[in-house]
OpenMM code with the backbone's topology and positions (N, CA, C; nanometers):
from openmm import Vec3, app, unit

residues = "UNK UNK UNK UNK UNK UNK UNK UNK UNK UNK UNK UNK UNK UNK UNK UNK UNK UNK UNK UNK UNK UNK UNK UNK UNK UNK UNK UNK UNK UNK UNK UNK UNK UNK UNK UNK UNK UNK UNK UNK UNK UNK UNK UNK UNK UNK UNK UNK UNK UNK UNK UNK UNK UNK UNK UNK UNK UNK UNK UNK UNK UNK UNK UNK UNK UNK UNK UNK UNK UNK UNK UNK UNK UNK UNK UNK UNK UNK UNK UNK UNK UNK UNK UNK UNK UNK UNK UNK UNK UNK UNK UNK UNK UNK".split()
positions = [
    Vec3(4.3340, -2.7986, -0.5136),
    Vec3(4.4275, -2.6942, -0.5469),
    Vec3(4.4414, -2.6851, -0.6993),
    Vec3(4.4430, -2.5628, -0.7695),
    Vec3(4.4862, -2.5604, -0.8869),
    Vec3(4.6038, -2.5589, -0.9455),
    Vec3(4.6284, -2.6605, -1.0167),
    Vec3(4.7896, -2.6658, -1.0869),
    Vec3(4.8336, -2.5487, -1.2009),
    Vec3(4.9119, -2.5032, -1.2065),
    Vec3(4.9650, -2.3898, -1.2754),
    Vec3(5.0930, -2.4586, -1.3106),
    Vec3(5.0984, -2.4762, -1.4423),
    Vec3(5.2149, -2.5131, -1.5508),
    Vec3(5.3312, -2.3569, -1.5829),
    Vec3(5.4089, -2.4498, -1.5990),
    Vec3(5.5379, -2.3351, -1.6018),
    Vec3(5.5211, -2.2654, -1.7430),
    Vec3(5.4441, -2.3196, -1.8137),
    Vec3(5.4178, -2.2122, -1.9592),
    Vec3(5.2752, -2.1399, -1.9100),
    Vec3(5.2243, -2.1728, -1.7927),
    Vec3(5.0883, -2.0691, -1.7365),
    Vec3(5.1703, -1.9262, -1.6695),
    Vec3(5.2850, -2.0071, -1.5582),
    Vec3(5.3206, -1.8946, -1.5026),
    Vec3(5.3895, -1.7782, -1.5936),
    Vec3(5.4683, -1.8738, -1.7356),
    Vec3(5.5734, -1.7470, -1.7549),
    Vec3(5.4233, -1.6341, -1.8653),
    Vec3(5.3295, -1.7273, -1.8954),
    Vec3(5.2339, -1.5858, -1.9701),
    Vec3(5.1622, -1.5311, -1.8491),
    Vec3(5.1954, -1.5649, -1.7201),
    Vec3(5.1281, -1.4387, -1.6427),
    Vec3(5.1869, -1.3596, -1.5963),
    Vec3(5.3108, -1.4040, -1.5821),
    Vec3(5.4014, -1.3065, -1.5613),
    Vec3(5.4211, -1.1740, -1.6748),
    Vec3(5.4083, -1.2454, -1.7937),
    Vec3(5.3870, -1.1381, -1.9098),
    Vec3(5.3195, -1.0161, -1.8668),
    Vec3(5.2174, -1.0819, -1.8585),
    Vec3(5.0801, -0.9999, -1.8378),
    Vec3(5.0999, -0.9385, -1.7515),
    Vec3(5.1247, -0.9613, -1.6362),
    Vec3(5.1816, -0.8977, -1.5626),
    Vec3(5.2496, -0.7790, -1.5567),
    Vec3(5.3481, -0.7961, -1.6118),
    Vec3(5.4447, -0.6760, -1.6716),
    Vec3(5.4258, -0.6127, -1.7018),
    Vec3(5.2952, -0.6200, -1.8282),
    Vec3(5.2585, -0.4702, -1.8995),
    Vec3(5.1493, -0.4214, -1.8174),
    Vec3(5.1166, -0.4740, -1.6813),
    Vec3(5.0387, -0.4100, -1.6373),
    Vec3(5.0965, -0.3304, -1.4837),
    Vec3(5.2005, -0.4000, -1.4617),
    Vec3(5.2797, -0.3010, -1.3233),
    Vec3(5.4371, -0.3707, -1.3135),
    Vec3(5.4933, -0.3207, -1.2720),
    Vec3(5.6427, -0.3316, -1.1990),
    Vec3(5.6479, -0.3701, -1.0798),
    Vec3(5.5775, -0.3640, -0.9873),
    Vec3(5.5334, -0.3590, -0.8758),
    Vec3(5.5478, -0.4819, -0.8192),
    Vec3(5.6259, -0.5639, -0.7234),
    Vec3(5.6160, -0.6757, -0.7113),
    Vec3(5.5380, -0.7264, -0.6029),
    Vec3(5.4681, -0.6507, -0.5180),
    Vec3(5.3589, -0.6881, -0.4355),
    Vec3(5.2035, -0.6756, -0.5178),
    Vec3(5.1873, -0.6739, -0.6452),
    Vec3(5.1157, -0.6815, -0.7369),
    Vec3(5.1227, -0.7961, -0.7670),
    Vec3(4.9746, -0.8535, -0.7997),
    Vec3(4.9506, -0.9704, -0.8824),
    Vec3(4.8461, -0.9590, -0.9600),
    Vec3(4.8244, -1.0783, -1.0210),
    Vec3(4.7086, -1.1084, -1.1005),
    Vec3(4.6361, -1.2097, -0.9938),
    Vec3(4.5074, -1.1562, -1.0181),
    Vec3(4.3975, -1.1902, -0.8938),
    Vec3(4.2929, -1.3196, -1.0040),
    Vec3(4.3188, -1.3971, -1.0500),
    Vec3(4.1852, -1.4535, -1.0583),
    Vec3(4.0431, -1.4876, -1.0075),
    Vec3(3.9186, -1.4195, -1.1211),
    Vec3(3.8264, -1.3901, -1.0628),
    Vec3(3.7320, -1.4614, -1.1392),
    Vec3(3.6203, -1.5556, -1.0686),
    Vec3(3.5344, -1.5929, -1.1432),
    Vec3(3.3837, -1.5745, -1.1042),
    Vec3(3.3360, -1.5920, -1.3162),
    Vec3(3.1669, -1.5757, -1.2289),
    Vec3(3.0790, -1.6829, -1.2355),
    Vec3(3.0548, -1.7478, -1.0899),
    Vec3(3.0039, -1.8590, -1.0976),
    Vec3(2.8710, -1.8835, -1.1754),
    Vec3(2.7700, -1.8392, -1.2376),
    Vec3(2.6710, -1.8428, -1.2633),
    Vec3(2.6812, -1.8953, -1.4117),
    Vec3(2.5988, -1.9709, -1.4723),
    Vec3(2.6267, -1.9723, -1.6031),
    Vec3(2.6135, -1.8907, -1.7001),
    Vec3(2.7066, -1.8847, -1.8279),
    Vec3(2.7942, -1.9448, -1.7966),
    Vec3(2.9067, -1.9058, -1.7460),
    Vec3(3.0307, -1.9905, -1.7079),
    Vec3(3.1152, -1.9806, -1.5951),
    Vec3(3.2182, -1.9185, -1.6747),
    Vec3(3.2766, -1.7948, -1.6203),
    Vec3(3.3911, -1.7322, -1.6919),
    Vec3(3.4459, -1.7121, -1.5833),
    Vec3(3.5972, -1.6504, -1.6566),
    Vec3(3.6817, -1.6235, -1.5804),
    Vec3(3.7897, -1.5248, -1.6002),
    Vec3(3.8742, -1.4186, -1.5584),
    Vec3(3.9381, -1.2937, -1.5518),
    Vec3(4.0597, -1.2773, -1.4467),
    Vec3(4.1204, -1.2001, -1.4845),
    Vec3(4.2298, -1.1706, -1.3943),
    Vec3(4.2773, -0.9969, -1.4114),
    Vec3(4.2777, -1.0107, -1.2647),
    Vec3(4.2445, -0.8362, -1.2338),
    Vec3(4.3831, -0.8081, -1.1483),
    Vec3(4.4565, -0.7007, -1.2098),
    Vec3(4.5977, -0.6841, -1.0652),
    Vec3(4.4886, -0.6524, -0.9478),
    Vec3(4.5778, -0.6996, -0.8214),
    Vec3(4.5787, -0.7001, -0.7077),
    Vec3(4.6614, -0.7047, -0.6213),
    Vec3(4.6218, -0.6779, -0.4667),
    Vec3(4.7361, -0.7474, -0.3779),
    Vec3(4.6904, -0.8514, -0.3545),
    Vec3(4.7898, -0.8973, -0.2544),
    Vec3(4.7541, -1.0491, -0.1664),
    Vec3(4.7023, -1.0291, -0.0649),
    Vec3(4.6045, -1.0855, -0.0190),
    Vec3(4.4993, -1.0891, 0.1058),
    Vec3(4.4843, -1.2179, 0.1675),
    Vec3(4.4556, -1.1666, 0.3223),
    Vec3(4.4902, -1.3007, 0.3598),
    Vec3(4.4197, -1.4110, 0.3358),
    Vec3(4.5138, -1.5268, 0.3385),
    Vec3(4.3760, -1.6209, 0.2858),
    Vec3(4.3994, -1.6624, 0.1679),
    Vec3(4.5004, -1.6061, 0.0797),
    Vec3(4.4879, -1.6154, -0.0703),
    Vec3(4.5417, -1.7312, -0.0801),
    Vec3(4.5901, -1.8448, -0.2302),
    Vec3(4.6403, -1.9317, -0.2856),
    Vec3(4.7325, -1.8030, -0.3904),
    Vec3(4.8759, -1.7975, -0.3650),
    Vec3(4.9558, -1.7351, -0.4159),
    Vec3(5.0137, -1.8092, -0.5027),
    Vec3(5.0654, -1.7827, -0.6042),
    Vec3(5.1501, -1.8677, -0.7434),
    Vec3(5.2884, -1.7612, -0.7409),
    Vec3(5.3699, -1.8065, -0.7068),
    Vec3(5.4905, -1.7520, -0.7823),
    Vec3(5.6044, -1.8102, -0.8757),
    Vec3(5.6332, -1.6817, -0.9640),
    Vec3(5.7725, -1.7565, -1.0598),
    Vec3(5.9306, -1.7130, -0.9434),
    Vec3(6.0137, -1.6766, -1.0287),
    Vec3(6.1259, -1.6296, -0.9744),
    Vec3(6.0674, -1.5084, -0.8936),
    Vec3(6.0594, -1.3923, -0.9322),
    Vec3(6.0099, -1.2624, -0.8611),
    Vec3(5.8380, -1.2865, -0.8128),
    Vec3(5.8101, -1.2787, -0.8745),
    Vec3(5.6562, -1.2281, -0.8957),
    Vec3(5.6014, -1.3104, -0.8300),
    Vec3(5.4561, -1.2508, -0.7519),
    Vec3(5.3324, -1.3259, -0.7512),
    Vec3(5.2571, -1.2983, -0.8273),
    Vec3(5.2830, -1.4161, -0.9178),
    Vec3(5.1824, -1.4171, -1.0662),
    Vec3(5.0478, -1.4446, -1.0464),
    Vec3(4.9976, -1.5014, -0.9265),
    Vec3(4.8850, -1.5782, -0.9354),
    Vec3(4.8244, -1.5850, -0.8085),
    Vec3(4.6794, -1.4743, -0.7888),
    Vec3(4.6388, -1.4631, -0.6620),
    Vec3(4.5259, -1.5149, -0.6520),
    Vec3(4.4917, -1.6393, -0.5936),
    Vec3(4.3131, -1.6893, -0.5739),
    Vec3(4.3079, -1.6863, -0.4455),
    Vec3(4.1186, -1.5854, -0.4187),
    Vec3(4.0920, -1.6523, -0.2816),
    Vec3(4.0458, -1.7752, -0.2820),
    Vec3(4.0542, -1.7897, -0.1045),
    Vec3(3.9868, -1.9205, -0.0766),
    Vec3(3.8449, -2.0023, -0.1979),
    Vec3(3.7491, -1.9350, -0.1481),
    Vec3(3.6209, -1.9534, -0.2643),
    Vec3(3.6253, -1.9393, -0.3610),
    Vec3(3.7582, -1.9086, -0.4635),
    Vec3(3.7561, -1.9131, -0.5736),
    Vec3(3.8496, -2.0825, -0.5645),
    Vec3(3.9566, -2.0714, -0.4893),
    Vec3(4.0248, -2.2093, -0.5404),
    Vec3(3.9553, -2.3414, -0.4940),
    Vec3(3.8528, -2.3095, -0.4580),
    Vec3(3.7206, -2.4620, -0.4637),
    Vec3(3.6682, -2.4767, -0.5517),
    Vec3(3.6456, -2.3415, -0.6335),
    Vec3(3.5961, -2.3840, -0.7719),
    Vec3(3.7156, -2.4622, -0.8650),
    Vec3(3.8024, -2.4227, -0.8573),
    Vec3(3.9329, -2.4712, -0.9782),
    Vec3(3.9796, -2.5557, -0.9319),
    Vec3(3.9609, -2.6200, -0.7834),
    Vec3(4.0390, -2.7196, -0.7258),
    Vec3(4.0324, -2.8291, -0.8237),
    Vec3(4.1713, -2.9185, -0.8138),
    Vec3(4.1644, -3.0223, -0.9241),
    Vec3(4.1394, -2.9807, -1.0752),
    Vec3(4.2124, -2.8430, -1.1124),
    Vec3(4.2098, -2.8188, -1.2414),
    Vec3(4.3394, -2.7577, -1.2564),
    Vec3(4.3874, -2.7358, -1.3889),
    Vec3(4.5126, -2.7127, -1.4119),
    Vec3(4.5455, -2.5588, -1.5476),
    Vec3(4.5727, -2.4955, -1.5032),
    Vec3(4.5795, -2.3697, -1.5584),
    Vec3(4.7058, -2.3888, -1.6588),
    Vec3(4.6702, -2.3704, -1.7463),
    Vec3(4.8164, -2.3706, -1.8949),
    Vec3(4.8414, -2.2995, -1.9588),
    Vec3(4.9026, -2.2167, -2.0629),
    Vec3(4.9052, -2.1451, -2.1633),
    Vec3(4.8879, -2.1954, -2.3069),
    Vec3(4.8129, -2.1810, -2.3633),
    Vec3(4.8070, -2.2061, -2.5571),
    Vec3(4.8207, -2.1267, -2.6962),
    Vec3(4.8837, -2.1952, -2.7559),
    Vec3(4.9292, -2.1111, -2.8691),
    Vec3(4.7872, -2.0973, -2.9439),
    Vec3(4.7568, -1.9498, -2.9902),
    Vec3(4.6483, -1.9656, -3.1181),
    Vec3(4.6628, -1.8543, -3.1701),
    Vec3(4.6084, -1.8841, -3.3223),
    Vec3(4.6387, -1.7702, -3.4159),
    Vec3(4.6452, -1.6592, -3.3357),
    Vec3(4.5542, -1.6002, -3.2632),
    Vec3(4.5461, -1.4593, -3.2247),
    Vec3(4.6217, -1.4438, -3.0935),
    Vec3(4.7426, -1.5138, -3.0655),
    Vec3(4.8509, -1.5017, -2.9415),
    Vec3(4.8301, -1.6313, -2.8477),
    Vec3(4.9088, -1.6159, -2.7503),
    Vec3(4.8718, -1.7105, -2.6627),
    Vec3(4.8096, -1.6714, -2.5665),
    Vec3(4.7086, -1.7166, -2.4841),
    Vec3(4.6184, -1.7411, -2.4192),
    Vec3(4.6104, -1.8291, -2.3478),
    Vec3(4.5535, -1.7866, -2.1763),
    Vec3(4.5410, -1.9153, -2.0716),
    Vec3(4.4421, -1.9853, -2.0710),
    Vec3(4.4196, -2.1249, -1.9906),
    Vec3(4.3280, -2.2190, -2.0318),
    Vec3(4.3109, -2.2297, -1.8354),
    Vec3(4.2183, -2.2676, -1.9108),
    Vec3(4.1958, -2.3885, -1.7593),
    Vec3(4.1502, -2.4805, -1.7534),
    Vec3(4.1245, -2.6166, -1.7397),
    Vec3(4.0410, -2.7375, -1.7671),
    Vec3(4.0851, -2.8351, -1.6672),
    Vec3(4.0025, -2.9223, -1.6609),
    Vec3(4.0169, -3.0640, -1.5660),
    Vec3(4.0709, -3.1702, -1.6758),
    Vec3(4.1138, -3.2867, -1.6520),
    Vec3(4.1632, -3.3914, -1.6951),
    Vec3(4.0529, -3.4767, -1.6920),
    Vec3(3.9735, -3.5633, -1.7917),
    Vec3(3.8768, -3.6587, -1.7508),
    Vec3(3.9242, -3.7492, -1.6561),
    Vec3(3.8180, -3.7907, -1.5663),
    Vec3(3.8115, -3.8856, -1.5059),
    Vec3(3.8390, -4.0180, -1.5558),
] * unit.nanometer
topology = app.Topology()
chain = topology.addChain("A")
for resn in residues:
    res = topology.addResidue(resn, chain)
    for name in ("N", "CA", "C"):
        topology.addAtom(name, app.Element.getBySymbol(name[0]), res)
């Protein structure tokens, strides 16, 4: 399962915002497995099957199944950098 930190959820919720009002809207994380491995977040709904993230209102955070095997055991954060903050994702070494 992927961990989502409370400074991940409140910048997706951001993001969120300027992209709908809508609270059966989310952000869908989407990745492309091939190298190299990136990753995106697209509004969506929830489908069944999904790994849902929510804050207070929102579902901030929609993965399907086959995506949260890839991120399983990784932890989604937010970071400060010159050009705004920005989400991360990474594993913890072994």
């Amino acid at each position: 399962m992927l961990t989502v930190t409370d400074g991940a959820k409140q910048t997706l919720r951001e993001l969120l915002l300027e992209t709908t009002d809508d609270p059966e809207i989310g952000l869908r994380l989407v990745v492309r497995a091939v190298e190299p491995v990136r990753t995106g977040l697209v509004a969506d709904r929830e489908k069944p099957g999904d790994f849902v993230v929510h804050d207070d209102v929102y579902k901030v955070l929609l993965v399907a199944a086959e995506v949260a095997k890839v991120v399983a055991g990784a932890t989604m954060d937010s970071e400060d950098t010159p050009d705004g903050t920005r989400l991360v994702i990474f594993r913890e070494p072994p």
